[in-house]
C-alpha positions in Angstrom: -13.9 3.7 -19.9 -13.5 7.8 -19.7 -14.6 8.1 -16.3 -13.7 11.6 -15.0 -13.8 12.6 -10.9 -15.5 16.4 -9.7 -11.9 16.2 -8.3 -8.8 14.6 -7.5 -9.3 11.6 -5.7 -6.6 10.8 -2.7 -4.7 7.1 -2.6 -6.8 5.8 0.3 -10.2 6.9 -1.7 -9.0 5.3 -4.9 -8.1 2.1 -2.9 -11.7 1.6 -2.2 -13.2 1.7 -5.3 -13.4 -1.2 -7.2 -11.3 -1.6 -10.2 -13.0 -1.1 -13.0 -14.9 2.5 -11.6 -11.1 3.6 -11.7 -10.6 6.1 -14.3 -7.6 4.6 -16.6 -8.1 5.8 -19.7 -4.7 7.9 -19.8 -2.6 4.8 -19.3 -1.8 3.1 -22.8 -2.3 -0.6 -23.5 1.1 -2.1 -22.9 0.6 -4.5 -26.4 3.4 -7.0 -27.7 5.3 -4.6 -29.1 5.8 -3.1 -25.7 7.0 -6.6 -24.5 9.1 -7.5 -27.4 11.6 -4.4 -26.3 11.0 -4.2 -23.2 14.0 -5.5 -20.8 14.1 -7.0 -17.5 16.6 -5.4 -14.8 16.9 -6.7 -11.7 16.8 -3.9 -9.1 20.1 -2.5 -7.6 21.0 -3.3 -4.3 23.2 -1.7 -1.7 25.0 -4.0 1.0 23.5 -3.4 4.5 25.8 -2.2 6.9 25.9 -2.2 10.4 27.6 1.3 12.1 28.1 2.4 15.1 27.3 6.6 14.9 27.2 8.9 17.8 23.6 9.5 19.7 24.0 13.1 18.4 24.5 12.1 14.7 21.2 9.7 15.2 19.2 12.8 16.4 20.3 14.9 14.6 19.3 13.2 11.7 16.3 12.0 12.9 15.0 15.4 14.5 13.7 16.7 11.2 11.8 14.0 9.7 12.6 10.7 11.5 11.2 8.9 7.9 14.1 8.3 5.6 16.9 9.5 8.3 19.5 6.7 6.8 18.9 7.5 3.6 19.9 10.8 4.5 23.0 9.9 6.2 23.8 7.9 3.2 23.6 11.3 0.7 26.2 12.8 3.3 28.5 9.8 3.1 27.7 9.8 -0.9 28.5 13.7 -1.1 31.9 12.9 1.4 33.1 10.4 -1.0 32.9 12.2 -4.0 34.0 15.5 -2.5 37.1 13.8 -1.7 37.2 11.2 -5.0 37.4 15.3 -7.0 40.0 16.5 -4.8 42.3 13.3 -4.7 42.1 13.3 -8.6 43.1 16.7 -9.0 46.6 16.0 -7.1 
């Protein structure tokens, strides 16, 4: 199949075509070579943790973009540790 689009389709247009008018002729055939080296790794998970923040942190946080907010938190606590992992090593 070498379909080609007058242009780029979005997500929600591609979901409702039917498979086999989707354009996949760029992805390669994953053959048993592929699978012979291939390795399974289970995904990484991070503990969940319950914390008690001020309202102002929440908002803060959240006033941007409220999508993802905890994952941001988490990059500051991230950056905090190994600011402070650095520093501690150097004394």
């Amino acid at each position: 199949m070498n379909k080609r689009y007058e242009e780029p389709m979005a997500l929600e247009q591609l979901a409702q075509l039917p498979d086999d008018q989707i354009d996949t002729s760029d992805i390669p055939e994953l053959d048993e070579a592929w699978f012979a080296q291939a390795k399974l790794t289970p995904p990484r998970t991070k503990p969940n943790v319950s914390l008690r923040v001020p309202p102002e942190v929440v908002e803060y946080f959240k006033a941007k973009n409220p999508k993802g907010y905890t994952a941001r938190m988490a990059a500051v606590l991230v950056a905090y540790v190994q600011a402070h992992r650095s520093t501690s090593a150097q004394e």
